[in-house]
Backbone as a printed PyTorch tensor [residue, N CA C, xyz], in Angstrom:
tensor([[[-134.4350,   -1.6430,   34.9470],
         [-133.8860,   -2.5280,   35.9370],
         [-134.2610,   -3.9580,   35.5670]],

        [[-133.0150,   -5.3230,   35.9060],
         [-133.8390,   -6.2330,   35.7590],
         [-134.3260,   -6.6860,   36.1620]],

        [[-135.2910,   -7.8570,   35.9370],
         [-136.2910,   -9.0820,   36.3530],
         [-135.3360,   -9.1210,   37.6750]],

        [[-135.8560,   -9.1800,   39.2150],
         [-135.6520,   -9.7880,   40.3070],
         [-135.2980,  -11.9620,   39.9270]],

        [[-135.9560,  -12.4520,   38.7530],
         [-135.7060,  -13.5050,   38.5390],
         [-134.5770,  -13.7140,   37.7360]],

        [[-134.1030,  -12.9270,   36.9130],
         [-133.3140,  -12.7640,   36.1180],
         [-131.8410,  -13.3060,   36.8130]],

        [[-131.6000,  -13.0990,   38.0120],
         [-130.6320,  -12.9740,   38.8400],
         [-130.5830,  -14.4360,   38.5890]],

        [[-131.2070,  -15.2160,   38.4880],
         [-131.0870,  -16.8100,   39.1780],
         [-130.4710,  -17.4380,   37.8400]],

        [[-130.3350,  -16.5460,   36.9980],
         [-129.4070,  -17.1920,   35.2480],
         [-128.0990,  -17.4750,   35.7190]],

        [[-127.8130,  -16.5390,   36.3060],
         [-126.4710,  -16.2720,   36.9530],
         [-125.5700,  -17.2550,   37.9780]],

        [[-124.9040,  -18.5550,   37.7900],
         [-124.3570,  -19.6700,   38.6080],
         [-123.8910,  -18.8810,   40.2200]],

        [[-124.1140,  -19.8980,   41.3570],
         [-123.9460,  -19.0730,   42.4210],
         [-122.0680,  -19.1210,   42.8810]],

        [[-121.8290,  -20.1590,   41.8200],
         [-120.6130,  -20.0790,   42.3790],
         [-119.7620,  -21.0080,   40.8610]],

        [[-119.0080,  -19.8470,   39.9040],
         [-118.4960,  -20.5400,   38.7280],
         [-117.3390,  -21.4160,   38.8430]],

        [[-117.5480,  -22.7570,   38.6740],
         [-116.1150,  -23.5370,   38.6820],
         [-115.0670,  -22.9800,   37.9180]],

        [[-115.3190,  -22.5590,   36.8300],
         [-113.9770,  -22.3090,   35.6920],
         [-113.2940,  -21.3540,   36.6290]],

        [[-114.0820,  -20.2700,   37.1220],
         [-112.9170,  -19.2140,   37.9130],
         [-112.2660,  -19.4890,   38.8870]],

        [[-113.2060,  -20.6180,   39.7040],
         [-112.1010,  -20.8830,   40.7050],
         [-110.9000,  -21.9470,   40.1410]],

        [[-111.5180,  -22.7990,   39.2010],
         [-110.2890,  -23.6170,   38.3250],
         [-109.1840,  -22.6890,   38.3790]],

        [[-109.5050,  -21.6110,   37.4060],
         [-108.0830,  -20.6690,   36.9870],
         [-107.3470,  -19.9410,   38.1550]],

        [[-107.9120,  -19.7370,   39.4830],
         [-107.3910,  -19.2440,   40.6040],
         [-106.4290,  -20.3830,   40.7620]],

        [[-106.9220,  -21.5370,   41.2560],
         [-106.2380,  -22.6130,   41.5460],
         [-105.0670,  -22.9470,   41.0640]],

        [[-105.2180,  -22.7300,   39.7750],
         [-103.6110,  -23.3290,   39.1020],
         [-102.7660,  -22.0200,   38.8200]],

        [[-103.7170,  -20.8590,   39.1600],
         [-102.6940,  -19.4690,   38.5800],
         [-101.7570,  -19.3580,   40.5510]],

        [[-102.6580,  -19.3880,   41.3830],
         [-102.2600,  -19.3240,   42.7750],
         [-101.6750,  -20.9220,   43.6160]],

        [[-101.8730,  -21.9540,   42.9770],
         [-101.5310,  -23.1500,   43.8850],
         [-102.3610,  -23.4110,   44.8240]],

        [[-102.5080,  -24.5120,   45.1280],
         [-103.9250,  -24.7040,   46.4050],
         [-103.1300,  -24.0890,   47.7220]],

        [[-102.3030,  -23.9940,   48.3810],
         [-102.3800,  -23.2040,   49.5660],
         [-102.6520,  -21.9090,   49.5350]],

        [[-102.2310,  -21.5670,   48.6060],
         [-103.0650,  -19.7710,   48.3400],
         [-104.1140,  -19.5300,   48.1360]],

        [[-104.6320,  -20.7860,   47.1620],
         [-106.0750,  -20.6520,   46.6370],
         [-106.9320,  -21.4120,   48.1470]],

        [[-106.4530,  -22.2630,   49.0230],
         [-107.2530,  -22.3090,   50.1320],
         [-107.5930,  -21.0650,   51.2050]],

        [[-106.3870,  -20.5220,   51.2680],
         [-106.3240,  -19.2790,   51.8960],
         [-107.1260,  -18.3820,   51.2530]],

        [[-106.8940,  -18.0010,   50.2850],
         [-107.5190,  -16.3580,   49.7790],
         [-109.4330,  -17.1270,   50.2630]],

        [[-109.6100,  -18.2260,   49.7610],
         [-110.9950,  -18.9330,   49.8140],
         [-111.6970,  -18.2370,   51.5160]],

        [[-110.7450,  -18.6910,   52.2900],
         [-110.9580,  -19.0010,   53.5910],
         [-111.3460,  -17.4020,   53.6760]],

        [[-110.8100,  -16.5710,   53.6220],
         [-110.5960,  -14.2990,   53.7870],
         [-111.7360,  -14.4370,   53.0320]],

        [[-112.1750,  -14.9170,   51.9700],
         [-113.4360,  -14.8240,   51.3130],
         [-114.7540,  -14.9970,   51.8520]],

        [[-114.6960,  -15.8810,   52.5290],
         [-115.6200,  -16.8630,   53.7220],
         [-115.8780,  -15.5990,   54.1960]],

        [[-114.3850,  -15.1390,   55.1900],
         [-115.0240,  -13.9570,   56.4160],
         [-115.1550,  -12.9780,   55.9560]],

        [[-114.4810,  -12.5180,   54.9540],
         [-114.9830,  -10.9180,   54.1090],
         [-116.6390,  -10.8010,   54.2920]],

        [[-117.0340,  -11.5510,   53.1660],
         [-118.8060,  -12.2630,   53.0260],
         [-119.5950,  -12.1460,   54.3180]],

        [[-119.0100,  -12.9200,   55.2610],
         [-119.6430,  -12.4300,   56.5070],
         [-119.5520,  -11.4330,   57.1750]],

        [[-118.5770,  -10.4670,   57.0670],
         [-118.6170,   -9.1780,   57.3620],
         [-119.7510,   -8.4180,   57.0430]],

        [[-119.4960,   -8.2450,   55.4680],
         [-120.4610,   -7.7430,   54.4910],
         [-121.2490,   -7.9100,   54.9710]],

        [[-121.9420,   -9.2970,   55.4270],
         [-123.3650,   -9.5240,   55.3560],
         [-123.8890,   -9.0940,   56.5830]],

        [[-123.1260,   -8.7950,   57.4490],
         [-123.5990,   -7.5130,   59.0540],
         [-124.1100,   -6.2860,   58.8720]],

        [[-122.5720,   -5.9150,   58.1100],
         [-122.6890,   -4.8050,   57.4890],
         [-123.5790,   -4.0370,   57.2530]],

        [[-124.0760,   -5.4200,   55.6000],
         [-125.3650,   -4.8270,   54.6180],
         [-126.6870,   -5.2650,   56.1530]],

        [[-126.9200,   -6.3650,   56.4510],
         [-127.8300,   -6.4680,   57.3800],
         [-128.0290,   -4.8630,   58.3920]],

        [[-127.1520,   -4.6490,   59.0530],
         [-127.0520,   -3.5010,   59.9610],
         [-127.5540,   -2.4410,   58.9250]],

        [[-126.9950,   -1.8270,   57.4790],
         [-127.3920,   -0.3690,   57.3700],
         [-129.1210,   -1.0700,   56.5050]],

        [[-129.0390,   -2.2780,   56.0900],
         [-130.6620,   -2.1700,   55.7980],
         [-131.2500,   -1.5230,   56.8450]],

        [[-131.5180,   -2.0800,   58.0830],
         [-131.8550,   -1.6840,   58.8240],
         [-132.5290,   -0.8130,   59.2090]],

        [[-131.2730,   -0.0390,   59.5210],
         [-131.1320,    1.2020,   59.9180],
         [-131.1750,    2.4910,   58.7220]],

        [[-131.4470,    1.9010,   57.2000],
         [-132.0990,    2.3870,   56.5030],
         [-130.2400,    3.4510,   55.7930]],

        [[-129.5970,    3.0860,   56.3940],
         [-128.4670,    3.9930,   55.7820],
         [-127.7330,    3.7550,   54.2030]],

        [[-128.0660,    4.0800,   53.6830],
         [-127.9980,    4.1240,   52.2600],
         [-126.4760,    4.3740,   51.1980]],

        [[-125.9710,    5.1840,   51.8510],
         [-124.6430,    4.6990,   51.8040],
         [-123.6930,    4.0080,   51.7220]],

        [[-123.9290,    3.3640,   53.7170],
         [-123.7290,    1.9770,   53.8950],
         [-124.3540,    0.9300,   53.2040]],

        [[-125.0980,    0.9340,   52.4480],
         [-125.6260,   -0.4450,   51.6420],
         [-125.0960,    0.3360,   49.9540]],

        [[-124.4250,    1.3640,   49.8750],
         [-123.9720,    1.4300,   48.5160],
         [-122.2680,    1.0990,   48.5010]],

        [[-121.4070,    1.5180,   49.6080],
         [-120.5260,    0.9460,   49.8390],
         [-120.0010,   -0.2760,   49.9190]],

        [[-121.0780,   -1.0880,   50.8010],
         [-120.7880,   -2.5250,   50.7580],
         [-120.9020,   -3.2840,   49.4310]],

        [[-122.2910,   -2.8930,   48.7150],
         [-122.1010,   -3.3400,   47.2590],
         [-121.2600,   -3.2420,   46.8530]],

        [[-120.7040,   -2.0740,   46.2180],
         [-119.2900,   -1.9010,   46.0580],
         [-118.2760,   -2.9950,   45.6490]],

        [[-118.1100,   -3.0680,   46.8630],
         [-117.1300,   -3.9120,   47.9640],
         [-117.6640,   -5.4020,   47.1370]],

        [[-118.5810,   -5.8820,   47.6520],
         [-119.4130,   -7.0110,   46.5670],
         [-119.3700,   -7.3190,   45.6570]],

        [[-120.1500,   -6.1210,   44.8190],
         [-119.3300,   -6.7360,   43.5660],
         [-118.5050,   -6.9380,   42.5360]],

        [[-117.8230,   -6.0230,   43.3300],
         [-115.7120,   -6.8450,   42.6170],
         [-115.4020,   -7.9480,   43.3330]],

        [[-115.1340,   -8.1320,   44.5080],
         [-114.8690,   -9.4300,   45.2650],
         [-115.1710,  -10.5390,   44.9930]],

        [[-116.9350,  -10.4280,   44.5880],
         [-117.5420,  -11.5800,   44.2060],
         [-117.1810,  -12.3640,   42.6820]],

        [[-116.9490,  -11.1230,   42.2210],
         [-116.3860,  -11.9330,   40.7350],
         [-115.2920,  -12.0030,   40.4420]],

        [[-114.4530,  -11.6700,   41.2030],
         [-112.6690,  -11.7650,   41.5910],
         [-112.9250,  -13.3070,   42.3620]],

        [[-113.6940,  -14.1450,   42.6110],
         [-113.8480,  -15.7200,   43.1200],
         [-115.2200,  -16.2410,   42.4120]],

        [[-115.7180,  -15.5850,   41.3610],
         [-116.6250,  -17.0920,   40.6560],
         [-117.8210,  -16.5140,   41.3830]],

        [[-118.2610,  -15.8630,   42.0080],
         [-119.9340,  -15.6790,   43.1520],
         [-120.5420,  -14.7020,   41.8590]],

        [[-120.6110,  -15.4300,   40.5850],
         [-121.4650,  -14.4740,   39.5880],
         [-122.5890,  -13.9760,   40.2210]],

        [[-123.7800,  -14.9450,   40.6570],
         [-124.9050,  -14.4190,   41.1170],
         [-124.8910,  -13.2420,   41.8920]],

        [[-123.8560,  -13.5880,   43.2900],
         [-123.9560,  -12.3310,   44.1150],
         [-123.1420,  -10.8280,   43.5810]],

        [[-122.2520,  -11.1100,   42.5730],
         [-121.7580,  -10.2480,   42.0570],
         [-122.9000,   -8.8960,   40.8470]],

        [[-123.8500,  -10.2350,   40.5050],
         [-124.4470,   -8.8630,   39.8230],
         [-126.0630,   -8.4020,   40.1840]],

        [[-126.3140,   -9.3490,   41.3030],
         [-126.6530,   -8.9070,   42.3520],
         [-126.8370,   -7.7000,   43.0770]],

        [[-125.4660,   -7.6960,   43.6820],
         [-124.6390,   -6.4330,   43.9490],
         [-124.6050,   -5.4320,   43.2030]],

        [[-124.6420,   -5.7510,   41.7520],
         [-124.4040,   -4.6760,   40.7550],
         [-125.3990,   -3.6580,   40.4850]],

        [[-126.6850,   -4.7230,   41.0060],
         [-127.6470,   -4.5670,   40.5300],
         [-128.3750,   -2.8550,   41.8380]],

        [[-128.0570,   -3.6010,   43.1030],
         [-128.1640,   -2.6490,   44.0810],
         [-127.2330,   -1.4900,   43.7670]],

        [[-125.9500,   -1.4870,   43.5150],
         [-125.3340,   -0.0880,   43.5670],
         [-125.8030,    0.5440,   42.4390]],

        [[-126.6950,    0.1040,   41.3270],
         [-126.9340,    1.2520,   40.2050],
         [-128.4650,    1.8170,   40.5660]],

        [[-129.1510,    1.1920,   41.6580],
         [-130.0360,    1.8140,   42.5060],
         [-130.3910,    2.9210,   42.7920]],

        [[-131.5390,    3.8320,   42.5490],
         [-131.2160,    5.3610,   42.9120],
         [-131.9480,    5.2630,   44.1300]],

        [[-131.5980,    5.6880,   45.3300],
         [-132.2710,    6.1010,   46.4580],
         [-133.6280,    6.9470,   46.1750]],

        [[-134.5850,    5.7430,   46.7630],
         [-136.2280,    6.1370,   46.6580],
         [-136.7700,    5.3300,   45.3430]],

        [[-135.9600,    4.3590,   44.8640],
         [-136.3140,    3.3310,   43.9980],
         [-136.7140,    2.1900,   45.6100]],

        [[-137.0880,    0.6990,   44.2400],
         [-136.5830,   -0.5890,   45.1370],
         [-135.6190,   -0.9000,   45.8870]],

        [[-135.0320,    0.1710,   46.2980],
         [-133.3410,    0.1520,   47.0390],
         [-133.5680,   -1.0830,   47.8490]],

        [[-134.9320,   -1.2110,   49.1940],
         [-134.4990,   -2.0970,   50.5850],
         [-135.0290,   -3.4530,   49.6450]],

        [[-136.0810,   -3.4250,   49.2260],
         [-136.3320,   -5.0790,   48.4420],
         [-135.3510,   -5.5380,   47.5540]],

        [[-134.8500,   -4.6950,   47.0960],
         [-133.8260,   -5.5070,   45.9610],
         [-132.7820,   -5.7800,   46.8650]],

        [[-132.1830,   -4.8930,   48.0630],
         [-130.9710,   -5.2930,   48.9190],
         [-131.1330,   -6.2960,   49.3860]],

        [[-132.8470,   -6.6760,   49.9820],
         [-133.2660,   -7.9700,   50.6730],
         [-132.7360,   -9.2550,   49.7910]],

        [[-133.0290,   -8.9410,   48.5460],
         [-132.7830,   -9.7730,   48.1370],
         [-131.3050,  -10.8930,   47.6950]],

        [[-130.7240,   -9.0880,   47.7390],
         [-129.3270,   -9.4830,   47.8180],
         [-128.7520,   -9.9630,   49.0750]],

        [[-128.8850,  -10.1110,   50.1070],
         [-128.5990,  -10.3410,   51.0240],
         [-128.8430,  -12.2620,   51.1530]],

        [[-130.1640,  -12.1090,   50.3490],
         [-130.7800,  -13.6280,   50.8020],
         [-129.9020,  -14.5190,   49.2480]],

        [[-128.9390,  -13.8280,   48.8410],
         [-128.0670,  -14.0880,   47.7000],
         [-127.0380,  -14.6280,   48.3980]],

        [[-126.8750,  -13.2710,   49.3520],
         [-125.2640,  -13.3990,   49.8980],
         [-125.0820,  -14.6570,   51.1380]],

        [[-126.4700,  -15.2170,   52.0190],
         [-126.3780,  -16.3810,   52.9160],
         [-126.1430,  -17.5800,   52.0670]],

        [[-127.0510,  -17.6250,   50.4190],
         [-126.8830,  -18.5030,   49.4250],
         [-125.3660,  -19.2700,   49.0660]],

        [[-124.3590,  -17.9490,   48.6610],
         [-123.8730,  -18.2630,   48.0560],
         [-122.5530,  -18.5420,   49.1190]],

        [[-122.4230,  -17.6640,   50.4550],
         [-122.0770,  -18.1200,   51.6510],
         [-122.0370,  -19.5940,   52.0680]],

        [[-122.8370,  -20.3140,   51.9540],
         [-123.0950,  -21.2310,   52.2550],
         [-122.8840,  -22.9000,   51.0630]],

        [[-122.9080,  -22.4460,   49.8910],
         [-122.2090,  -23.0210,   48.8930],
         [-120.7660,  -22.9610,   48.8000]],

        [[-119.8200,  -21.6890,   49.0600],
         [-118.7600,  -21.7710,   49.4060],
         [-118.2900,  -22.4300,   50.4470]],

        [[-118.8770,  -22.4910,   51.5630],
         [-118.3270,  -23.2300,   52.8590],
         [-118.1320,  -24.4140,   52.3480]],

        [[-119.3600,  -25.0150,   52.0850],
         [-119.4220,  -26.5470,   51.2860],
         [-118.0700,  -26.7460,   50.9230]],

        [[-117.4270,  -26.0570,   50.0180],
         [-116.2240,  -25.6970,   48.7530],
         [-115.1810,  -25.8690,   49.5420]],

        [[-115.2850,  -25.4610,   50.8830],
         [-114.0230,  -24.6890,   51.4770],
         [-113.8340,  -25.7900,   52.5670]],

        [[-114.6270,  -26.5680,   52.9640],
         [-114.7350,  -27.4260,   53.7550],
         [-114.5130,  -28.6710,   52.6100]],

        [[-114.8740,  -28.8620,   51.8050],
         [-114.6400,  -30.2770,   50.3800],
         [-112.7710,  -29.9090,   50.4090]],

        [[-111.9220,  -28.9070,   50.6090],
         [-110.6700,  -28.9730,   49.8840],
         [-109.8100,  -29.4810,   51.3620]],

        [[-110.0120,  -29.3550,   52.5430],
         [-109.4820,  -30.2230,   53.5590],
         [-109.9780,  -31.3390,   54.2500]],

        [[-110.8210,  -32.2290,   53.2900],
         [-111.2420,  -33.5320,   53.6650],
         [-110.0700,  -34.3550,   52.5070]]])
């Protein structure tokens, strides 16, 4: 498994990909899909919050999942392998610390996007 630091090589949010979204989709699409991205992320992050929790293991292999294709289908390298990193997890490993961590990825990179998403209608 890797370095828990290792993760931080990884940009939280790659310009080039969203560049190539942009001109492959046009900015009203590329604002839109941005915006479903925003609330997807926050879904997720209930989600994964709720089955940490509640310790359901599943639910935090599903949502990864879900994570990390999404995340690198928009540039969120970090949280994408992140994510990657939790679903190759075997239950009764580091499963809840490494999820913690992903999670404290996913407010990160949450919150760098808004920035993003809020910079394209000023």
């Amino acid at each position: 498994m890797s370095e828990p630091t290792a993760i931080t090589a990884y940009p939280i949010m790659q310009r080039s990909t969203l560049d190539n979204l942009l001109s492959d989709l046009g900015f009203e699409t590329y604002q839109h899909l941005l915006n479903l991205f925003e609330q997807e992320l926050i879904q997720l992050h209930l989600n994964l919050q709720t089955a940490v929790e509640q310790q359901l293991y599943q639910d935090i292999n599903d949502v990864t999942h879900i994570l990390k294709n999404t995340a690198a289908l928009y540039g969120a390298e970090r949280l994408s392998k992140s994510a990657c990193l939790v679903y190759q997890i075997e239950i009764g490993q580091a499963f809840i610390p490494q999820t913690q961590q992903l999670m404290a990825i996913l407010v990160e990179t949450l919150s760098v996007f808004n920035v993003h998403i809020h910079s394209l209608v000023e």
